[in-house]
C-alpha positions as CSV (number, residue, x, y, z in Angstrom):
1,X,0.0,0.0,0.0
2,X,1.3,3.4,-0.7
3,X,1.9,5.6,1.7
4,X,0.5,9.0,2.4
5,X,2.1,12.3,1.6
6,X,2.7,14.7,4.7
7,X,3.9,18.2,3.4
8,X,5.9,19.9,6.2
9,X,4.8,23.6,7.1
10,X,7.1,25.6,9.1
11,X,8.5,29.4,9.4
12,X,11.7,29.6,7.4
13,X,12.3,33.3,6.7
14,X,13.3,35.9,9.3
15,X,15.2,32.5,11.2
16,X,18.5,30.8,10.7
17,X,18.9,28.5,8.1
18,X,20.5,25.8,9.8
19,X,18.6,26.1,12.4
20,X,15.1,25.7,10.6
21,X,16.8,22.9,8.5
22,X,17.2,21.0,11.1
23,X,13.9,21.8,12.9
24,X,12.2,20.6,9.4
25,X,14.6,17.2,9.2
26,X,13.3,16.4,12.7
27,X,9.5,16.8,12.3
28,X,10.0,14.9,8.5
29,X,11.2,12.5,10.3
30,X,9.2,12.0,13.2
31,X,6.0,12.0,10.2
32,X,7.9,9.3,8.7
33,X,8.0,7.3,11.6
34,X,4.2,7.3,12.1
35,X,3.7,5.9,8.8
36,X,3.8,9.0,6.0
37,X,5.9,9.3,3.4
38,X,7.2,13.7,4.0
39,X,7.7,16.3,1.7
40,X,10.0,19.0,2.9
41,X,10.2,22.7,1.4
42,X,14.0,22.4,1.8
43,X,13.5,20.0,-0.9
44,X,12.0,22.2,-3.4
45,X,15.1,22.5,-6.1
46,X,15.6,26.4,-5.2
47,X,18.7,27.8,-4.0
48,X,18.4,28.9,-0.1
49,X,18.0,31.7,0.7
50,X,15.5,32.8,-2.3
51,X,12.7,34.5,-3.9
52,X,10.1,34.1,-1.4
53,X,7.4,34.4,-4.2
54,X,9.2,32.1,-6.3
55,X,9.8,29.4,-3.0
56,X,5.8,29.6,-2.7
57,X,4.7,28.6,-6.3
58,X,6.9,25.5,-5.9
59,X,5.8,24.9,-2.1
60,X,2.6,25.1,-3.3
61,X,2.9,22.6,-6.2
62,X,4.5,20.3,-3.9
63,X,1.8,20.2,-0.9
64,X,-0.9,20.0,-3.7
65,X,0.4,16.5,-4.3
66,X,0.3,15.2,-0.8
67,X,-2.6,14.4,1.1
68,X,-2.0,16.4,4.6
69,X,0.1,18.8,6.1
70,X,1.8,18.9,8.9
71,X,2.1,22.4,10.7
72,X,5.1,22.9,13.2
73,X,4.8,24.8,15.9
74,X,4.8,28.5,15.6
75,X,3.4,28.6,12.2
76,X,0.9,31.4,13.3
77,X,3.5,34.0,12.6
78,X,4.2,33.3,9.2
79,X,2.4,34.3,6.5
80,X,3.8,31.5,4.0
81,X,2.3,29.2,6.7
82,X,-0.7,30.9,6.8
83,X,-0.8,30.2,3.2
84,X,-0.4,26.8,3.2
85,X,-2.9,26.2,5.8
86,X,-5.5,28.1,4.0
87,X,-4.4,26.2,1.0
88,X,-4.4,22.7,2.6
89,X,-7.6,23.1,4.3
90,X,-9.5,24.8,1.1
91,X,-8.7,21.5,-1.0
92,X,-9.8,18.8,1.5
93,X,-6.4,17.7,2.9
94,X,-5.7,16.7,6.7
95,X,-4.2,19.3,8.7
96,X,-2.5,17.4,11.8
97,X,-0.4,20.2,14.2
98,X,3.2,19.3,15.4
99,X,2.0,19.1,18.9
100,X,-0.6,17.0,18.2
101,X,1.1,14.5,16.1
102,X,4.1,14.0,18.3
103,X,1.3,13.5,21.4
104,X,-1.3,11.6,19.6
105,X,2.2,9.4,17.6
106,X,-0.5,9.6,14.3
């Protein structure tokens, strides 16, 4: 059986690189362990840092080809976040919350 695509969706600009790398390995890898196959933004083909814009369209493309997202913690203050919420929720995908994931183990 295939398994189901989690898009990760966390604030990258205005932090650390590294940092937010990192952050985004941890929580792909915690998804992957309760059974979904992730989809980071890191992942996207664009050169970091970038065109925010241009980071977007391909985000976008890529979460519209999973079937949930997965929203790390402190993604209220950050409007590419707030985009791919609005996004994820508008087209009938599962929206799971960091928090909840790594309490419920989905």
């Amino acid at each position: 059986m295939k398994k189901k695509k989690i898009y990760i969706s966390g604030a990258i600009s205005h932090h650390d690189l590294d940092e937010r790398k990192t952050a985004f390995e941890i929580t792909a890898a915690f998804c992957e362990a309760c059974g979904f196959e992730s989809v980071n933004p890191f992942d996207n083909g664009l050169p970091q840092p970038g065109d925010w814009r241009e980071h977007m369209r391909v985000d976008i493309k890529m979460l519209l080809d999973c079937d949930a997202i997965c929203m790390m913690d402190g993604w209220e203050a950050s409007k590419g976040c707030k985009l791919e919420h609005d996004v994820a929720s508008t087209c009938g995908l599962t929206v799971y919350y960091e928090s909840d994931i790594r309490v419920m183990g989905v």
